[in-house]
Every structure is written in structure tokens, then in C-alpha cells.
C-alpha positions as CSV (number, residue, x, y, z in Angstrom):
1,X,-33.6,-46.5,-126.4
2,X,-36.4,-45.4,-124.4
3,X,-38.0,-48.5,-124.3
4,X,-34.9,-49.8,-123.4
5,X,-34.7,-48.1,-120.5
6,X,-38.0,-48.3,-119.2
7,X,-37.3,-51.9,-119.2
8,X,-34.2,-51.9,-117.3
9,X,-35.8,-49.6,-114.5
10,X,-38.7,-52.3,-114.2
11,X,-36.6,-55.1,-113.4
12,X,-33.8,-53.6,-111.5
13,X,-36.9,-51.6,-109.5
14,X,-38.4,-54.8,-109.1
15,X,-35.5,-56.6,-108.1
16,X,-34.6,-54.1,-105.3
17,X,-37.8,-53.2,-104.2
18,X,-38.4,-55.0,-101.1
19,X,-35.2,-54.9,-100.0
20,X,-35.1,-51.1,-100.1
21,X,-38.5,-50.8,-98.7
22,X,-37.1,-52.5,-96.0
23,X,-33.6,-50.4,-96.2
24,X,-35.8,-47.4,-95.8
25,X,-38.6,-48.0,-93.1
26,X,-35.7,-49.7,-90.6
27,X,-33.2,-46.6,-91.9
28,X,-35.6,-43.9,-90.9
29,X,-36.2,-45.3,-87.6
30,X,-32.2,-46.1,-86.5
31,X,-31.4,-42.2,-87.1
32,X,-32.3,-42.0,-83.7
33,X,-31.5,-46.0,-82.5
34,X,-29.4,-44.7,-79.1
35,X,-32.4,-42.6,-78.2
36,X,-35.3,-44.8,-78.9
37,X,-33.1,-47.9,-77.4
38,X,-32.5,-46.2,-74.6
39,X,-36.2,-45.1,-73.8
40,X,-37.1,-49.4,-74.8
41,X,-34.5,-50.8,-72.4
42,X,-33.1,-48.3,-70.0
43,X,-31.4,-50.7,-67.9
44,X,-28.6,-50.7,-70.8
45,X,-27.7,-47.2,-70.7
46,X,-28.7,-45.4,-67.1
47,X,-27.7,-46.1,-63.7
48,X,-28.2,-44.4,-60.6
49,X,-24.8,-43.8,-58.7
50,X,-24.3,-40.9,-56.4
51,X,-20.5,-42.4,-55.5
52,X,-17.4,-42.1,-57.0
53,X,-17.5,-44.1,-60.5
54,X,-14.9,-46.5,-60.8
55,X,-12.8,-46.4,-63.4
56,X,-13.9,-48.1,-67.1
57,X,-10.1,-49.7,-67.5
58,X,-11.2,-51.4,-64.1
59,X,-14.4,-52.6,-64.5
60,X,-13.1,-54.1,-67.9
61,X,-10.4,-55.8,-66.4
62,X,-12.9,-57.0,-63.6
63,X,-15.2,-58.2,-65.9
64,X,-12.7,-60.2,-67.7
65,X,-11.7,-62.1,-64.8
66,X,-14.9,-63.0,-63.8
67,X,-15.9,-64.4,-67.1
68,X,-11.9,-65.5,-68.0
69,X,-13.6,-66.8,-71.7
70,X,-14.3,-63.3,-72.7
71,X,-12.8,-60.2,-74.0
72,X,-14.0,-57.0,-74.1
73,X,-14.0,-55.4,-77.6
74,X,-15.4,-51.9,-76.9
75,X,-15.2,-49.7,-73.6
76,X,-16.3,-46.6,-73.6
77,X,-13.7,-44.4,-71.0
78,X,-15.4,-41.7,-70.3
79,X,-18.8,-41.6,-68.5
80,X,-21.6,-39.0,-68.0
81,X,-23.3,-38.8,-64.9
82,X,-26.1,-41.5,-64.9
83,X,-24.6,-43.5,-67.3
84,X,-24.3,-47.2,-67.2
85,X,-20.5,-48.1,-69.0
86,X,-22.0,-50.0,-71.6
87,X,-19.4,-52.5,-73.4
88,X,-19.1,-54.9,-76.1
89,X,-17.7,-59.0,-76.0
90,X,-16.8,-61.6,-77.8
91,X,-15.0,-64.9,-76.7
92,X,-11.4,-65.7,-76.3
93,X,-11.9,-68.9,-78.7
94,X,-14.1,-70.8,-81.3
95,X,-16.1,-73.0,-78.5
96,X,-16.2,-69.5,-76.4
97,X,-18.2,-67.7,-79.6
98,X,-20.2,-70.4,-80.1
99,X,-21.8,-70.7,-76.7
100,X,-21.7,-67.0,-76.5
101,X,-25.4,-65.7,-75.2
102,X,-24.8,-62.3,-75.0
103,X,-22.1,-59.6,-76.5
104,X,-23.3,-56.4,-74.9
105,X,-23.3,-55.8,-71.2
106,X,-24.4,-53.0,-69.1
107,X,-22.2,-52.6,-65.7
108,X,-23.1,-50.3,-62.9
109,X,-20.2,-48.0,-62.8
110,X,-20.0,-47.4,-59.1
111,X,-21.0,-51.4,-57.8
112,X,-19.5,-52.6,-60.6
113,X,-22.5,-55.1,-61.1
114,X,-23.9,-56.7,-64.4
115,X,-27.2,-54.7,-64.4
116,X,-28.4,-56.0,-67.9
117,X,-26.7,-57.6,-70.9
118,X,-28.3,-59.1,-74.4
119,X,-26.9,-60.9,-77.9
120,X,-27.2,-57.5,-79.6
121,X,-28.4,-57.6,-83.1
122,X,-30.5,-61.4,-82.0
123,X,-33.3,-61.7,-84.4
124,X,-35.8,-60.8,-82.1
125,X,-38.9,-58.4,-81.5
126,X,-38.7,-58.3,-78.1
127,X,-38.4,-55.2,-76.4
128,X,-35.1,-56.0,-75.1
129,X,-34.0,-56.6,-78.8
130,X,-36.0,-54.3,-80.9
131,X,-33.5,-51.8,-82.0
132,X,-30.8,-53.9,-82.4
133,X,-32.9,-56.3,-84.8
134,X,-33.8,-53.3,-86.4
135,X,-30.4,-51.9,-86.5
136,X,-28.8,-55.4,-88.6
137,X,-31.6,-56.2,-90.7
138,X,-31.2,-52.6,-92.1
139,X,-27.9,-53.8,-93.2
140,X,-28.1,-57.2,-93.9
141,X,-31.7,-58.5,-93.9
142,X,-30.3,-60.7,-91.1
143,X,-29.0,-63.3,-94.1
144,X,-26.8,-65.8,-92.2
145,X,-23.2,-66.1,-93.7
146,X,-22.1,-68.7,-95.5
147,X,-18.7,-70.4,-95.3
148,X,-17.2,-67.7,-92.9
149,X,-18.6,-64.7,-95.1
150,X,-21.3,-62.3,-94.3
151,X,-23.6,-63.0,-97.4
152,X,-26.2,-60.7,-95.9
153,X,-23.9,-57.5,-95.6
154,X,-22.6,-58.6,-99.7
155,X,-25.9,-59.2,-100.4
156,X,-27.0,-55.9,-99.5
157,X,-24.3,-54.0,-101.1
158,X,-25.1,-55.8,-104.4
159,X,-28.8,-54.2,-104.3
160,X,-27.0,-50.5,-103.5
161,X,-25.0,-51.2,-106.6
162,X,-28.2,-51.9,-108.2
163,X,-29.9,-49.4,-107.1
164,X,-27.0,-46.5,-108.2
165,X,-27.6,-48.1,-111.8
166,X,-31.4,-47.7,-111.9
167,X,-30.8,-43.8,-110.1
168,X,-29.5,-43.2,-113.3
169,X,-31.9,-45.0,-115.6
170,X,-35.1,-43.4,-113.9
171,X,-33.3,-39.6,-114.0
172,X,-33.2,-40.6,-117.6
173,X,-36.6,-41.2,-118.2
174,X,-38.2,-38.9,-115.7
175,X,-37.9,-36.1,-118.9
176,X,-39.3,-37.5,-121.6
177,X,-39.5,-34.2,-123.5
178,X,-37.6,-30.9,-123.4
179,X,-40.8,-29.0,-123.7
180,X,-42.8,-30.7,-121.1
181,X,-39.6,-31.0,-118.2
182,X,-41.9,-29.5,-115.6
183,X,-44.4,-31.8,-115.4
184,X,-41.7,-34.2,-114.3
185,X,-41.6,-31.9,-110.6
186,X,-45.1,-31.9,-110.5
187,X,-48.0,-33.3,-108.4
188,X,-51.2,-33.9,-109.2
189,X,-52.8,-33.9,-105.8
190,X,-56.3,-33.6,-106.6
191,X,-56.5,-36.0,-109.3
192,X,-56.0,-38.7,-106.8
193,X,-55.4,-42.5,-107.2
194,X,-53.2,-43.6,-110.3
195,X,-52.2,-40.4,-111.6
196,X,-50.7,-39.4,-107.6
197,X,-49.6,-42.5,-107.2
198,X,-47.3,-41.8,-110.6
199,X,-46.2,-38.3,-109.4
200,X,-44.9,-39.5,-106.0
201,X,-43.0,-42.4,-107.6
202,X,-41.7,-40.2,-110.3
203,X,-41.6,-36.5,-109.0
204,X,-40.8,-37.8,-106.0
205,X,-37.6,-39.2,-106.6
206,X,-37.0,-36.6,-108.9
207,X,-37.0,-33.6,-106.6
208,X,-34.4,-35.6,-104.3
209,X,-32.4,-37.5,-106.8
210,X,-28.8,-36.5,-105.5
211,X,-29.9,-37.0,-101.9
212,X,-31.0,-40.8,-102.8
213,X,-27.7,-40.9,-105.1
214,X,-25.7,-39.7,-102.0
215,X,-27.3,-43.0,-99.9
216,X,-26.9,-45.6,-102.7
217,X,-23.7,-44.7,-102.9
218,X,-22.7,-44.9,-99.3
219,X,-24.6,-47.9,-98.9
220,X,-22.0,-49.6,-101.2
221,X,-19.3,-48.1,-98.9
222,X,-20.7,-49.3,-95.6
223,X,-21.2,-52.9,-97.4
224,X,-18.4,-53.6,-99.6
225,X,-15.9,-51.0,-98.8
226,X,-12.9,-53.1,-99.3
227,X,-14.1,-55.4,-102.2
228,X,-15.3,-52.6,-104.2
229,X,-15.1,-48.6,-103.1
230,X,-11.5,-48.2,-101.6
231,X,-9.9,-50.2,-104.6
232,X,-11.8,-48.2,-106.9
233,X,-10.9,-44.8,-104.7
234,X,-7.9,-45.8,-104.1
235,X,-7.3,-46.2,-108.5
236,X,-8.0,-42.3,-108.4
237,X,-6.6,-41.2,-105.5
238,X,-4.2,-43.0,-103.4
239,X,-5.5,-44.3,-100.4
240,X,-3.6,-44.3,-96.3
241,X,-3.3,-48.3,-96.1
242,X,-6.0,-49.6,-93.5
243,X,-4.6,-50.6,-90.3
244,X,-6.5,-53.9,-91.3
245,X,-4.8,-54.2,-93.9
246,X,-1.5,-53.6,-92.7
247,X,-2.2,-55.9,-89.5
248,X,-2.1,-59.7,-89.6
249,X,-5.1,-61.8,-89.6
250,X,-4.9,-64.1,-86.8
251,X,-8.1,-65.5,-85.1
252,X,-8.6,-65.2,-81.8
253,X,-5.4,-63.1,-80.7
254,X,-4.5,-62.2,-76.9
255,X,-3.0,-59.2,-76.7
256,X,0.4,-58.6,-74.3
257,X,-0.5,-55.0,-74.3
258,X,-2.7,-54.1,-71.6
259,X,-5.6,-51.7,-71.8
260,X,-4.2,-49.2,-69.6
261,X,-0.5,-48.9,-72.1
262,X,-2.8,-48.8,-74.6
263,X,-4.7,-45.8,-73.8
264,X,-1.0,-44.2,-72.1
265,X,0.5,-44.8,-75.8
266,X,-2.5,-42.6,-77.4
267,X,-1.9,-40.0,-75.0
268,X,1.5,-39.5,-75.6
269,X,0.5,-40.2,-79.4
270,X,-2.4,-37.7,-80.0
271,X,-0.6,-34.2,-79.5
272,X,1.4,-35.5,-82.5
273,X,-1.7,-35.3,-84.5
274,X,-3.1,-32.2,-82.8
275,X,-6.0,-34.1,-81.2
276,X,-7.3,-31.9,-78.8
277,X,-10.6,-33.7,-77.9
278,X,-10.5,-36.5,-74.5
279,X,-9.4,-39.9,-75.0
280,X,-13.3,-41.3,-75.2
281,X,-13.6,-44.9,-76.1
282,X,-11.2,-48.4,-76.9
283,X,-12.2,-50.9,-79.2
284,X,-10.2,-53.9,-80.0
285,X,-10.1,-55.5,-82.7
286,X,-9.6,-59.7,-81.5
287,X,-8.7,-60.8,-84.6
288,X,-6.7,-58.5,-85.9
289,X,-4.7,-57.6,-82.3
290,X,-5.2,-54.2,-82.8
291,X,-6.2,-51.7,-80.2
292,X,-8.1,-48.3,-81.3
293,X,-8.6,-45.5,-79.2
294,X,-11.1,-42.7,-80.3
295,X,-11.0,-39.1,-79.1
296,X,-14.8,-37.8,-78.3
297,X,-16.9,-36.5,-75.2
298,X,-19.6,-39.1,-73.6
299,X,-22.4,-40.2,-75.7
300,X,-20.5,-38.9,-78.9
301,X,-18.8,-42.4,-79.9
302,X,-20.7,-41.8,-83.7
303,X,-19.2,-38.2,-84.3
304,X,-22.0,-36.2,-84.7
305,X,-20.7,-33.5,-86.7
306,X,-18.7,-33.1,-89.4
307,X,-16.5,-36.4,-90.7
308,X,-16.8,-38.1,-87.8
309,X,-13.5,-38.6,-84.4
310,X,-10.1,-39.1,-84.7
311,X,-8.6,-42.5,-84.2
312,X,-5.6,-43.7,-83.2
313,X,-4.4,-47.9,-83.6
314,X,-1.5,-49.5,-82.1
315,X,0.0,-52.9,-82.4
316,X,-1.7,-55.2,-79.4
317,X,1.5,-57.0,-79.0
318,X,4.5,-54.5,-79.2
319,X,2.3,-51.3,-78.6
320,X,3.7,-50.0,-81.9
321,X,1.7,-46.9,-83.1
322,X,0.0,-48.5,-87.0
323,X,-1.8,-45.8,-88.0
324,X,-4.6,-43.3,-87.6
325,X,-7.8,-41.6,-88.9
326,X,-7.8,-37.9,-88.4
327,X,-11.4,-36.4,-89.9
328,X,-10.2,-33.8,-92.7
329,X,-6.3,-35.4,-93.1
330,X,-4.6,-37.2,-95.9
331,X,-5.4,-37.8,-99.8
332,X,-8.9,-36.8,-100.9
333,X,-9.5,-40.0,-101.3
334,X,-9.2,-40.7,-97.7
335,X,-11.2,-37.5,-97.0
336,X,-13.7,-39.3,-99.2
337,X,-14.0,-42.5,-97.1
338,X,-13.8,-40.9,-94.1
339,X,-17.2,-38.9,-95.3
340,X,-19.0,-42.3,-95.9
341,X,-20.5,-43.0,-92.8
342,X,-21.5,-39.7,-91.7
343,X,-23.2,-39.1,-95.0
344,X,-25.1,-42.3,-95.1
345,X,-26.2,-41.6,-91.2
346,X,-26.8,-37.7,-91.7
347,X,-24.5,-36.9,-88.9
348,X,-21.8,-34.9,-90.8
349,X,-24.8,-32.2,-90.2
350,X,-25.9,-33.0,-86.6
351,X,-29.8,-33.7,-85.3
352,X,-30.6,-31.7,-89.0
353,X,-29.1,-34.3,-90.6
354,X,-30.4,-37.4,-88.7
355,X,-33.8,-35.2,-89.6
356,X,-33.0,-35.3,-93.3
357,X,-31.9,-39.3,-93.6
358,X,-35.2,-40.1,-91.3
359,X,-37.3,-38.1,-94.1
360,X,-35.0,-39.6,-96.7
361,X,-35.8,-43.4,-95.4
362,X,-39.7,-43.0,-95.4
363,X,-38.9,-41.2,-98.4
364,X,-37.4,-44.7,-100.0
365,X,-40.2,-46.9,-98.6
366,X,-42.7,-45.2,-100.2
367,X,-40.6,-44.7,-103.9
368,X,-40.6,-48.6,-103.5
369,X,-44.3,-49.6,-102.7
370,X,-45.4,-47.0,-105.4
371,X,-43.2,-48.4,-108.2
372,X,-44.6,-52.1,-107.5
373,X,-48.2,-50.0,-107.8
374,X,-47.2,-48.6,-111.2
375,X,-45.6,-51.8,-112.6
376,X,-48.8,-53.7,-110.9
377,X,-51.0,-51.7,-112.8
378,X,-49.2,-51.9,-116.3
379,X,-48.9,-55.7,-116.0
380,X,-52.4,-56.0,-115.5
381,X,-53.1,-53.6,-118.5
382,X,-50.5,-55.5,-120.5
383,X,-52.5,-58.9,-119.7
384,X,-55.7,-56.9,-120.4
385,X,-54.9,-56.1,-124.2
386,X,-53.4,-59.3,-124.6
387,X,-56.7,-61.1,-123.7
388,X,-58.5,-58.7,-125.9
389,X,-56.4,-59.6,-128.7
């Protein structure tokens, strides 16, 4: 059995290695991707305004009407001073997305003005682009989708899957022996070379194997939530039905409601739900015609702390209210999804748990380059006695 399971652990170790060497170095870097974009391109998040801002719904709808083949998708609609309103597009129609040059636009708040704009997540090193890049090829190793479908993102969640396997298979054969169990928590820092080498790639992932457990099993909620994790979740515990899955699919909808009744119809909306925080952000959601409105203070559109903001969807057509995600409410297994992303991100604990998954990340990278080490090593022996004999 043993042997068995050293095998399995080589081959799915080496069949995920790269990508979650990769997974790793880029996931210990975007912890902090609004801070280090930020300091990179400050002309997408700061502007100098000593005026009276104007307001977001506004600028949107000025935006729009100078560029009538766009939408805006996300608005932030609250500001801090200094701020730029940073917003998200996408076209009104198939020819419009595919000349599309940029999706992310940074408007002066008190002018009004374009000050910057970019095709976030463009594979590019560029300064301008550096985050971002870094951002999606955590995600999706930047795979281009095939026949409509993002192969990259499905890709990606097939190697978490993968890798949840082998976190079982290498906890299993980390203790070879009852008697000897400690060594398996060890390191044998002076010995140096091989022998370290070993002890970080097994210790290593020993001393934080529900923490990596925890990520591998996110990772195949961020990626394949809806294929695989809600209809598994949803077998155990009955799941709230996704607004997305109770709206219509229907490319490239226009919606009759306006922004403004939008955000009016989640005021009236949230004391229902006892949503306290201010109305902070919009998204919507083209092909779908759905509007959300999320309730968090400026700068906090990721929820840092705890499971994350409440949400609140309406109809983009009638205005009808379709649903909600309050952090904390419904089945446990809705608790359970709601808990995905800010485990996988560390930001159900704050900065200390942005700390952690940075730490964790670098933690990955190195599991990875030190298994292909070990199994580099072996094959080389293995080739060695087989020459011999």
C-alpha cells in the first residue's frame, strides 16, 4: 500500500507542480494587489480634488454617454478623499467587446475626466499591467477559452482537485512508523543539502497541512463553484438558489432600470435585512440583467473581516428584489460558501490573515520546487542502479 502511495504522490506532485509553484509565488504577492497596484500605477486610484466630488451615479451615466458602446459594470458609490472613482466596462454588444481596448477606467471625481484607463488582467509585464497579469494568471495561467468556456479557470480548478487528493496521500505517508512520528516535524538544519531539502518538502507541509487543505479546497470553490462545490454542498445542505441561477441568461442585456432606482430599491430593501453598513458599490451583471448593490465603507469592496458584505440583487428590468447574500444568514451550507473567498484570500481575519496566505503562497512555491528536487534525485538514483545492473 505504501508503495502505492508513494507512487500516486509522485505523479499527482508532478503533475501539479508547476502550476502550483506558480499558484503560490503570484498568490503571495496579490494578498496585497490594491496596495502594491496602487503604489505601480497611481493614476488609477488617487486624484487630487479640493472641490465638491460629483456624484458616482453621475459620472457613470456621463461616461456612458460619451462612449454610447459601453456599460459600466462596477461603480464604486462612495469615495474617500483623494480617491479616483475607479470603474469597470464592457461593451453593449459582440463587435463592442471585441474592439474593446480597455475595461477599467479611472475618472477624476471632481472634473469628471478620464485620467487613466487599461484592459485589466492584459497579459502584460508592464508596469501599467503588472498586478493585474499577476492577479489572472494566479487563477487561470492566462489559458485562453475555448468555444465560449474559460478553460484556464477549469483548468485550474482540476489541479486544486488534484492537489486535495495528493494532501491526503502525502499526510499518509509523512508517518511511516508509529514509533518514529516525530521525525516527521523535524528539521535537520545543519545537515544541509538533500537531507534539508527532504525535511522542508516533507515537514514542511506537515506542520501546515490543514492550512494548505483549507486553500486547495477553496481553490476548487473559486474555480468550479457551480460545476462541482455548490452541487455537492448543496447534496448536504440545501443551498439559497443563486441569483444567477434564478436570472435568465441573455447576452448583452440593457437594462430599463436605471442606476439611481437601483440603488433607491436597496435602500428601501436593506433595513429588511438589518444592513446597517452604507450603500458602497454597484455591479451589474450584463448578461444576466441583474443589478447588485454591496453595503461597505470606501476601499472595503473585498470585506475585509469576517465572511465578507452583504449583497443585495434586483431584477434590471422590473426592479424586482431576486435575492441577497447576507455574511452569517441562511443554511450552513450557504454559510459555507459565503466563507470561500475570505478563506482562500485570508481576509475573514483582516491584514493577519492577508499575512498568513502571503506566508502560505511562498510556503506552496517552495513545497513544489523541493518535491521536483526529491523526485529529481530518486530518478537519477533509480537510473543509477539500473545502469549498474
Amino acid at each position: 500500500m505504501r508503495h502505492l502511495l508513494t507512487l500516486l504522490h509522485r505523479w499527482f506532485g508532478l503533475f501539479t507542480a508547476v502550476f502550483l509553484f506558480v499558484a503560490g509565488a503570484t498568490g503571495a504577492i496579490i494578498s496585497w494587489d490594491h496596495e502594491l497596484d496602487g503604489a505601480l500605477n497611481p493614476q488609477m486610484y488617487h486624484a487630487k480634488w479640493q472641490g465638491e466630488a460629483q456624484s458616482p451615479l453621475v459620472l457613470a451615466d456621463k461616461f456612458e454617454a460619451e462612449n454610447p458602446n459601453l456599460i459600466v459594470t462596477f461603480l464604486p458609490l462612495e469615495l474617500a478623499a483623494g480617491d479616483a472613482l475607479n470603474i469597470f466596462v464592457k461593451g453593449r454588444s459582440e463587435q463592442a467587446d471585441q474592439n474593446l481596448t480597455y475595461n477599467q477606467v479611472a475618472i477624476h471625481p471632481e472634473s469628471g475626466e478620464v485620467q487613466a484607463k487599461r484592459m485589466w488582467g492584459d497579459v502584460s509585464l508592464s508596469r501599467e499591467n503588472l498586478l493585474p497579469f499577476l492577479y489572472k494568471l494566479h487563477y487561470s495561467m492566462h489559458l485562453p477559452d475555448v468555444g465560449g468556456i474559460e478553460a484556464g479557470i477549469l483548468f485550474m480548478g482540476i489541479v486544486s482537485i488534484v492537489w486535495i487528493l495528493d494532501s491526503f496521500v502525502a499526510i499518509a505517508i509523512s508517518f511511516p512508523a508509529r514509533r518514529s512520528w516525530q521525525k516527521s516535524f523535524l528539521f535537520r538544519w545543519k545537515s544541509g543539502g538533500y537531507k534539508l531539502n527532504f525535511d522542508l518538502h516533507r515537514s514542511g507541509g506537515v506542520w501546515v497541512w490543514a492550512l494548505l487543505l483549507i486553500i486547495a479546497v477553496t481553490s476548487v470553490s473559486m474555480n468550479l463553484g457551480f460545476q462541482v462545490v455548490r452541487p455537492v454542498v448543496n447534496a448536504i445542505s440545501p443551498l439559497t438558489p443563486s441569483p444567477f441561477e434564478t436570472q435568465t441568461f441573455n447576452a448583452y442585456s440593457t437594462p430599463a432600470l436605471s442606476r439611481a432606482e437601483a440603488v433607491e430599491l436597496a435602500r428601501i430593501e436593506a433595513p429588511k435585512h438589518d444592513i446597517t453598513d452604507p450603500i458602497g458599490g454597484l455591479f451589474y451583471a450584463r448578461d444576466y440583467n441583474l443589478y447588485g448593490i454591496g453595503f461597505f465603507t470606501p476601499g472595503n469592496s473585498h470585506g475585509d473581516g469576517g465572511l465578507g458584505n452583504p449583497w443585495l440583487y434586483f431584477d434590471g428590468n422590473t426592479g424586482a428584489y431576486v435575492g441577497a447574500t447576507i455574511p452569517g444568514e441562511g443554511s450552513a451550507g450557504d454559510i459555507f460558501m459565503q466563507a470561500q473567498f475570505p478563506l482562500h484570500s485570508g481576509r475573514i481575519l483582516g491584514v493577519t490573515g492577508r499575512v498568513i496566505m502571503s506566508f502560505l503562497g511562498a510556503l506552496i512555491a517552495m513545497l513544489s520546487i523541493t518535491g521536483i528536487v526529491i523526485w529529481a534525485r530518486k530518478r537519477k538514483a533509480r537510473a543509477i542502479r539500473s545502469k549498474t545492473a
